[in-house]
N, C-alpha and C positions, 0 to 999 in steps of 0.2 A: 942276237942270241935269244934262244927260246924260252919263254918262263917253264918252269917243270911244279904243276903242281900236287897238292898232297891230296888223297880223294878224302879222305877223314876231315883234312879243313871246308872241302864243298860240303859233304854232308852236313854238319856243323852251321857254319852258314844259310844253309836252306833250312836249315830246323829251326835257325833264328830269326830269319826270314816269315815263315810258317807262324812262331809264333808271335810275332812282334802283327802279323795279317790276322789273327786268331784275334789277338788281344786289342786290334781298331776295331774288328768286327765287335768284338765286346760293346767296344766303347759305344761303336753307332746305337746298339742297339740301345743302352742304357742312353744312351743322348736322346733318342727317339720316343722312351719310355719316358722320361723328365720332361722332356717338350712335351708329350702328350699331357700329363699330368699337370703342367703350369701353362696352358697354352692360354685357359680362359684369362689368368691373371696378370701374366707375364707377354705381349705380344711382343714388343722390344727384347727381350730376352732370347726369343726363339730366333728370332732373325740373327745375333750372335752366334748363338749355339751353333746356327746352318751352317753358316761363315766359318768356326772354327772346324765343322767336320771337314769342311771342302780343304781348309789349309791341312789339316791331317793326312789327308789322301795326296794332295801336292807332296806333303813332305817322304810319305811312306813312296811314292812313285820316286821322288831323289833318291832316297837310302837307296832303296831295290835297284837304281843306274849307279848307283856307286858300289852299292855291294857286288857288280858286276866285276868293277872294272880293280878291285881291291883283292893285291897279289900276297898281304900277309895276314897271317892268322890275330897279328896283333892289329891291325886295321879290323877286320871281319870284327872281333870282340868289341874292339872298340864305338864301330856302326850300332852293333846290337846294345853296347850300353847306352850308346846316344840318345838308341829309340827304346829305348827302357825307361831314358832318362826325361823324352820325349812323353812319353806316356805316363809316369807317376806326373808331369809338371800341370799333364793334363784333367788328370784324376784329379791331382789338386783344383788346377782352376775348378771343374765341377761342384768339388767338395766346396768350394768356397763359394760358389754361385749359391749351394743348397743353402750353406749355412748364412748370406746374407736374405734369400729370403725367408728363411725361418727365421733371422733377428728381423726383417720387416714386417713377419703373420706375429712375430713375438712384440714387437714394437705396439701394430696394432693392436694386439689383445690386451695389453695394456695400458694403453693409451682409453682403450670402452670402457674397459676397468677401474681404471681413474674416474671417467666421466658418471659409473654408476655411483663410484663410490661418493666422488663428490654433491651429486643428485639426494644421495642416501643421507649425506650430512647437512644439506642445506635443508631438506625434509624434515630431520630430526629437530633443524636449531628452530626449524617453524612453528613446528609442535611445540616444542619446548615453550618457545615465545609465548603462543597460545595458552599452554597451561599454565605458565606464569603472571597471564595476564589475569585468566580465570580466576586461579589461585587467588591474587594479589585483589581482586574485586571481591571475591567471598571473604577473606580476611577484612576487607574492608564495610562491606556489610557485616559482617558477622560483628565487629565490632563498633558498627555505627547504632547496631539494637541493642547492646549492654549499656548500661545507666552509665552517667559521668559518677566518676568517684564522691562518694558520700561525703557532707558536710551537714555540722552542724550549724548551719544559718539558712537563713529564709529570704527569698530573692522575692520584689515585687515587679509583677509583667504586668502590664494593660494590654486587653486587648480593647482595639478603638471599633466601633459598630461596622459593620462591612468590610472588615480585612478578610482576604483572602487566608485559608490553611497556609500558603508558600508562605506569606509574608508572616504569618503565627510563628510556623519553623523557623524562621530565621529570625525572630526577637529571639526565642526560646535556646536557640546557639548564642546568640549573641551574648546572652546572661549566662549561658553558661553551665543549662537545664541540660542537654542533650548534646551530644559528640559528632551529629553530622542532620543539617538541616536536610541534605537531599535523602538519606535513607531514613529521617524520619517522614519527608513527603510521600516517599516511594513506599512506606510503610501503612500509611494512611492509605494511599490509593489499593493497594490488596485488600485491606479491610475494609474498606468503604465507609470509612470515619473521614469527618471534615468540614462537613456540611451543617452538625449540628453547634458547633462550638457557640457561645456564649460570651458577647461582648462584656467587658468589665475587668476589676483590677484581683488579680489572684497573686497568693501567697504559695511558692514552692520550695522544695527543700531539694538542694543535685544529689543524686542518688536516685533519686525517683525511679520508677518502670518508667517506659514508655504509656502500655497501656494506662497506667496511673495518671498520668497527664492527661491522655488523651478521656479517660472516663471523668476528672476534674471539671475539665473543658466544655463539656457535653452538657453534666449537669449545672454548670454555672456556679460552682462553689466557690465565687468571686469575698472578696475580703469584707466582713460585716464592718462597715463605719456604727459608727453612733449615732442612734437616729431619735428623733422624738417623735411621739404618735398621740393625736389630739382627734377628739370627736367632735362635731359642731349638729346639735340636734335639729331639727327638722322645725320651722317656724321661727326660729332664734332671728333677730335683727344685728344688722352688723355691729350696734353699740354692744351687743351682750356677745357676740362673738369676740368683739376686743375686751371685756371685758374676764372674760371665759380663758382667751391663751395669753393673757395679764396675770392673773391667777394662777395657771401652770408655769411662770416665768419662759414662755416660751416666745412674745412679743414685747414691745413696749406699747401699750395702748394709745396712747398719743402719736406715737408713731405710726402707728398700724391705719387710723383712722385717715391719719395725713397723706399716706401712700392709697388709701381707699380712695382718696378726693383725685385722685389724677387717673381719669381713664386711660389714659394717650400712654401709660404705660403699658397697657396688658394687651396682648395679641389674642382678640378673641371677635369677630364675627359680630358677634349679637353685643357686646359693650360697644362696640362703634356706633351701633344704631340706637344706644341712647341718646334721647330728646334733650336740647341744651333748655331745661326747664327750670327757674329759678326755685319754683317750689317745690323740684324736689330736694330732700334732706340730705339724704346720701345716695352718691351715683350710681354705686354699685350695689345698693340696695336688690337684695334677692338675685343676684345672679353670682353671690356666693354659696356653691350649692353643698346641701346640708348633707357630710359624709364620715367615716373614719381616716383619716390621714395618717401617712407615715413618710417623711421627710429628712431629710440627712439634718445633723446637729447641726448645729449653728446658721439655719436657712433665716437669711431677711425678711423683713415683713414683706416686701416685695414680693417675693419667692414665692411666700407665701400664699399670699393672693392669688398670684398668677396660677398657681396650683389649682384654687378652689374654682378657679375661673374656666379653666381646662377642664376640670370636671363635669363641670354642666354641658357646655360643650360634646363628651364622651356619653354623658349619662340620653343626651337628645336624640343620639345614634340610637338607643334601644325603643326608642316612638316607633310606632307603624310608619313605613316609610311615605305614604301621603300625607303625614301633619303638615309642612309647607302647603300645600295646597287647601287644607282643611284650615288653615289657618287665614287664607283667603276668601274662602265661603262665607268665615265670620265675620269679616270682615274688619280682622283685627290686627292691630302690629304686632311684632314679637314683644314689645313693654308691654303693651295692654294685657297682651295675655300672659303674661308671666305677674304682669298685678294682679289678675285674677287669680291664678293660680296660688299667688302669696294669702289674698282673701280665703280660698279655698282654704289653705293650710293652717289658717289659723282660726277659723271657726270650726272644722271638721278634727273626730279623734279616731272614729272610725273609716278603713277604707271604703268600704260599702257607702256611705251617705257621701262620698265627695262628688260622684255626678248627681246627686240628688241636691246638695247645694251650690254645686255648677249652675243646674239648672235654674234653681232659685234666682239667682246673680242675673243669666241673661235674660228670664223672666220678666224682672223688676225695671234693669235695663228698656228689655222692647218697651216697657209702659210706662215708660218718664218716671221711675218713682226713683226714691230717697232710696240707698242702699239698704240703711239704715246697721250698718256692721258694727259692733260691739268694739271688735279689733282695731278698726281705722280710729276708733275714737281714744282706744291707749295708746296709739300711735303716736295721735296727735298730742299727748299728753307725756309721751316719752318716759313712761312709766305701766308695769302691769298691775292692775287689779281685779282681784277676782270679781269684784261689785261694782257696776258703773253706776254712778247718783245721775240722776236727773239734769245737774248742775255742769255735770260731765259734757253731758252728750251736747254741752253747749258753748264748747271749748272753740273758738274762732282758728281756726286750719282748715287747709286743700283736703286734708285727711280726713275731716272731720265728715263721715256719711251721712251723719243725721244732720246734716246742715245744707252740703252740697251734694248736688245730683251729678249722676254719671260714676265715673272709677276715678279713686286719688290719683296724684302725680305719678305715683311709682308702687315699687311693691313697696309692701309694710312689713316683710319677710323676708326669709329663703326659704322657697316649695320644695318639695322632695318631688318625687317623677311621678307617684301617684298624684298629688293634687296636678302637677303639670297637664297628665295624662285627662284629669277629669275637667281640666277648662280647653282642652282643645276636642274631647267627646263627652261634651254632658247630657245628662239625663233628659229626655223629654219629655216634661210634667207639664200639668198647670200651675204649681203649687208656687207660691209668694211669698210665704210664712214659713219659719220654724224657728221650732224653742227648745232648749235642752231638756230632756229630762235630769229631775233632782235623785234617781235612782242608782247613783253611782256609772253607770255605764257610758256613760258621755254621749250617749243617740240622743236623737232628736224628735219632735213628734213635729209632722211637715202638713200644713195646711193650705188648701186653696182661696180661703176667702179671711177677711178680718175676724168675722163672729167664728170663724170655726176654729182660728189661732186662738182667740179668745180664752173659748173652750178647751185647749191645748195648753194654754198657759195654766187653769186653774188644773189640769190634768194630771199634769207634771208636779202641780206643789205637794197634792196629796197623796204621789205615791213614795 
């Protein structure tokens, strides 16, 4: 039996036909625009997409052999919903390709986004660190130069001779002067303070400045002890020396004298190389040299000694630096000539006449005579007088110059650095003789021969 059909359901059909052909063309072309546009990003993607156009065409070629052979209008509609149904399923998948790679460009942007932001935070907690550390170091300097909180008490620091600044700062923390040893080093070195500081014992109050300290330190305004301060004049012998800081209760004189008897105590040069000589009286006779002193209280006789001992010692530095040598030409030891020298200081009142009675001395010496010295002869007599008798000058001692020829044992003094100076460069005279003048002035009138002293002696009476 023949099918009869209705021309209104062809039409229909070919118009669905038409448009369901309309709407793949659509499709390709929007596939071909999206492939072009993700081709660089997406290569896997496009090879899909090909895949799916060719199954669309496959399918659209079925519909169109079926829509052929399809005799009811409710089939026809049906077909066309299929490929309606067929084509939003496809739409969809598209939509949902776009929108996974926009959740994967959105994923990436993201994900850099994080990465700045993290960059951004790590950055920030660097800095931070950094200014907290800066911070944390200025507060700490800032407050290592503020004085330690005031008190009213007195702290005492020694500083020992040759300490370093570093090791100053850190007594000065230790006690408890100052709040940070390395910012007051690091304070010193800007200012270029350090170098002058000043061994000894200082008295501080905390509170203090810095600079306060450090201008203390510079001038040595170390803690005054209690000191005593003793003159020992120029020709004095060591009995009236002990007799003298006896007097200012500043020795015991029996003591003083006894620690004099032991040279093997004093560290001096020139006390070594005195002569183990019986006749001399006192060892250290004249190499106690004649000064002002000032010595911390309660110093030993020892101390003391050793002090005056030292001094002659310092005082020989300011000679011409060839007296060693000059002292060779004379062919003298350093006793001989510091006896001289003693001689020198106690016949002489004037600086002026002392190489003039130098000269006198090795005069008399080159010509075998009798000294013939006033002074050797109270030596000998261990007493002064302003008048020597006749009976005197006849007193049996080494000392004694009008008896024995040449120089006493030792000195009969202590020389000052003038008379020293004038037995290691004296005078180049002829002169033999001289006698005081009775004028007050304590000079002398110096003669070359006996009748001219003679004459000098009656010279001197009558003026």
């Amino acid at each position: 039996m023949m099918d009869q059909r209705d021309p209104r359901r062809d039409e229909h059909r070919d118009a669905a036909r038409d448009l369901a052909r309309d709407e793949a063309r659509d499709d390709v072309k929007k596939q071909e625009q999206k492939e072009a546009h993700h081709q660089a990003h997406h290569e896997e993607k496009h090879a899909e997409d090909v895949n799916q156009e060719e199954c669309v065409e496959r399918e659209l070629e079925v519909r169109k052999s079926a829509a052929s052979e399809e005799s009811v209008d409710h089939g026809d509609h049906a077909e066309a919903e299929g490929q309606e149904a067929d084509t939003d399923d496809e739409e969809h998948a598209e939509f949902a390709d776009d929108e996974e790679y926009e959740a994967d460009a959105d994923s990436e942007a993201r994900s850099r986004t994080n990465v700045r932001r993290i960059g951004l935070i790590v950055a920030c907690c660097i800095m931070l660190v950094l200014l907290g550390t800066a911070l944390g170091v200025g507060m700490f300097v800032a407050n290592g130069l503020h004085p330690v909180e005031a008190q009213d008490r007195e702290v005492r620091i020694k500083i020992e001779p040759g300490m370093t600044s570093a090791k100053i700062a850190q007594l000065l923390e230790e006690h408890g002067l100052i709040r940070s040893e390395f910012v007051f080093r690091y304070y010193l070195k800007v200012k270029g303070e350090g170098s002058r500081f000043q061994a000894g014992e200082y008295l501080m109050k905390p509170g203090m400045e810095l600079d306060e300290i450090i201008s203390m330190l510079n001038r040595g305004d170390t803690v005054k002890e209690p000191t005593i301060k003793f003159t020992i004049p120029e020709g004095y012998t060591i009995e009236r020396i002990a007799d003298k800081l006896a007097e200012e209760r500043i020795v015991d004189r029996d003591v003083f004298l006894e620690m004099a008897a032991k040279t093997d105590l004093y560290d001096s040069e020139y006390v070594k190389e005195i002569p183990a000589d019986e006749d001399i009286v006192h060892a250290l006779e004249g190499y106690l040299f004649p000064e002002t002193y000032e010595m911390r209280a309660g110093s030993t006789e020892q101390e003391i000694i050793q002090r005056m001992v030292s001094e002659l010692s310092r005082k020989l530095a300011q000679l011409p630096e060839d007296w060693p040598q000059r002292l060779e030409e004379l062919g003298l030891t350093f006793h001989e000539m510091l006896t001289i020298a003693s001689l020198i200081e106690r016949e002489a009142a004037v600086d002026a006449e002392r190489p003039l009675i130098a000269g006198v001395i090795y005069n008399r010496l080159k010509q075998d005579m009798l000294l013939q010295i006033d002074a050797t002869v109270q030596y000998a007599l261990g007493e002064h007088k302003e008048v020597l008798l006749i009976v005197d000058t006849e007193v049996d001692s080494p000392y004694n110059t009008y008896k024995v020829k040449g120089l006493p044992p030792g000195p009969i003094a202590s020389p000052g650095l003038e008379s020293i100076r004038a037995a290691l460069y004296p005078a180049e005279t002829s002169y033999l003789f001289y006698v005081t003048k009775k004028d007050g002035s304590q000079e002398h009138l110096f003669a070359e021969t006996y009748q001219e002293h003679l004459r000098n002696i009656e010279l001197s009476k009558s003026q």
